[in-house]
C-alpha positions as CSV (number, residue, x, y, z in Angstrom):
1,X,124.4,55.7,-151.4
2,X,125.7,52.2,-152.5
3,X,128.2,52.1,-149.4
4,X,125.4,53.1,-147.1
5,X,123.0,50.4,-148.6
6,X,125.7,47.6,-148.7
7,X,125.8,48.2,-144.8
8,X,121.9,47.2,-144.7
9,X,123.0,44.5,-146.5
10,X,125.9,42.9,-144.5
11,X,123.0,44.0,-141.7
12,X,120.6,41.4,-142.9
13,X,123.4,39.0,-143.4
14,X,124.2,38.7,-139.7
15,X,126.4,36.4,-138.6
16,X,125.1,33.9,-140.6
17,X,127.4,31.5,-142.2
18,X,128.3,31.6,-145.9
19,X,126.2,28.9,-148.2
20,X,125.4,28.5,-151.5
21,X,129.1,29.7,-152.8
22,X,129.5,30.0,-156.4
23,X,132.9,30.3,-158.4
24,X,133.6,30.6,-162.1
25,X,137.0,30.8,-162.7
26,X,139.1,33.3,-161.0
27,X,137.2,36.7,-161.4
28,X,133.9,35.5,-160.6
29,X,132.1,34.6,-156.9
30,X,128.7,34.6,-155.5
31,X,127.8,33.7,-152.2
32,X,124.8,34.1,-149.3
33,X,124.3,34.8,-146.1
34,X,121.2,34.1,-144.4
35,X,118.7,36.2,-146.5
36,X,121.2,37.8,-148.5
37,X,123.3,37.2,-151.4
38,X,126.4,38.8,-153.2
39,X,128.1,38.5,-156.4
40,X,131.2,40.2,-157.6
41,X,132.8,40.5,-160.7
42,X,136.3,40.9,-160.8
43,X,136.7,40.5,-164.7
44,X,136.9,44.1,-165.9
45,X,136.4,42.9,-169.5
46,X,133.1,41.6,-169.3
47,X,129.9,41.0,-167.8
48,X,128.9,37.4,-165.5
49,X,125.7,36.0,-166.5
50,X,125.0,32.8,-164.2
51,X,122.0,31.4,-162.5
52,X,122.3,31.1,-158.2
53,X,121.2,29.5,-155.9
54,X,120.2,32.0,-153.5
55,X,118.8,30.1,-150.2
56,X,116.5,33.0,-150.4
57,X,112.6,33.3,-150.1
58,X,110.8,33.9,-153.6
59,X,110.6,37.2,-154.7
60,X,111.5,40.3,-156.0
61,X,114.6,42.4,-154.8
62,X,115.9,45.9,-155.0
63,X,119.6,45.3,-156.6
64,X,121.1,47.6,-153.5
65,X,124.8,47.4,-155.3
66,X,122.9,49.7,-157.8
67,X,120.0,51.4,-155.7
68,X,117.5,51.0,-152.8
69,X,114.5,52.7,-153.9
70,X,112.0,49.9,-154.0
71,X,110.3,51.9,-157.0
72,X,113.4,52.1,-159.8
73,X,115.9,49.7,-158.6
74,X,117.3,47.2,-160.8
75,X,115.5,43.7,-159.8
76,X,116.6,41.0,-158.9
77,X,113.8,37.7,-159.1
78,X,114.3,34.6,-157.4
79,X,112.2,31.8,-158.0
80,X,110.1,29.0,-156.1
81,X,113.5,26.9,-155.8
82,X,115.4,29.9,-154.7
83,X,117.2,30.7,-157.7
84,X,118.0,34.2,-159.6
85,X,119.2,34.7,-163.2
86,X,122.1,37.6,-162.7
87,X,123.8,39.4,-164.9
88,X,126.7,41.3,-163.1
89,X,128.8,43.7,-165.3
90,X,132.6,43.9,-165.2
91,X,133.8,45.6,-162.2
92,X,130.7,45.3,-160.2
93,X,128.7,43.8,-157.8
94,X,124.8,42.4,-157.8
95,X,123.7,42.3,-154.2
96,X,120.4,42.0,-152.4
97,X,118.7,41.0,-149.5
98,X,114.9,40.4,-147.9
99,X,114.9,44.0,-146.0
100,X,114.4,45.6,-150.0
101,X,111.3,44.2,-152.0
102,X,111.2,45.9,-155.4
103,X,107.7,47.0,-156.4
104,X,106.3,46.6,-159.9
105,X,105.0,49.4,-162.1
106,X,101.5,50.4,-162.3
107,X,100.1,51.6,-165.3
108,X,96.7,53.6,-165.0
């Protein structure tokens, strides 16, 4: 499934050029594309906590790296200025993009 939802991904991307680039040291990136935005971590000893600048609308967004299921995916949240506070785990990837809202929880 995370193959199949990084194709909706680089869907939503386009062909939109690449802003809002982000690099910490050699084994870190993050990067958008239209109204989506990746990061990787290459670092297989650790996890990459940063805070992006997503060029994205407020909101938040299904993790699709993870899972698209708008009810249980991890969530991403990106602020009024268009930033998110990630935490991306060694090995792995945070993406996500405006086509997958997460919804909150109700409790009854």
């Amino acid at each position: 499934p995370e193959v199949a939802n990084m194709v909706a991904w680089r869907k939503t991307a386009g062909d939109n050029a690449m802003k809002n680039f982000v690099k910490d040291g050699c084994n870190h990136i993050g990067f958008s594309r239209g109204s989506a935005f990746v990061a990787l971590n290459r670092d297989g000893s650790g996890s990459w906590q940063t805070t992006v600048q997503t060029g994205m609308p407020a909101g938040t967004y299904c993790d699709v790296a993870q899972s698209d299921d708008p009810s249980s995916c991890p969530k991403v949240t990106v602020d009024s200025n268009g930033q998110a506070s990630i935490t991306v785990q060694g090995l792995k990837s945070v993406a996500f993009h405006t086509g997958v809202k997460a919804v909150d929880s109700i409790v009854v």
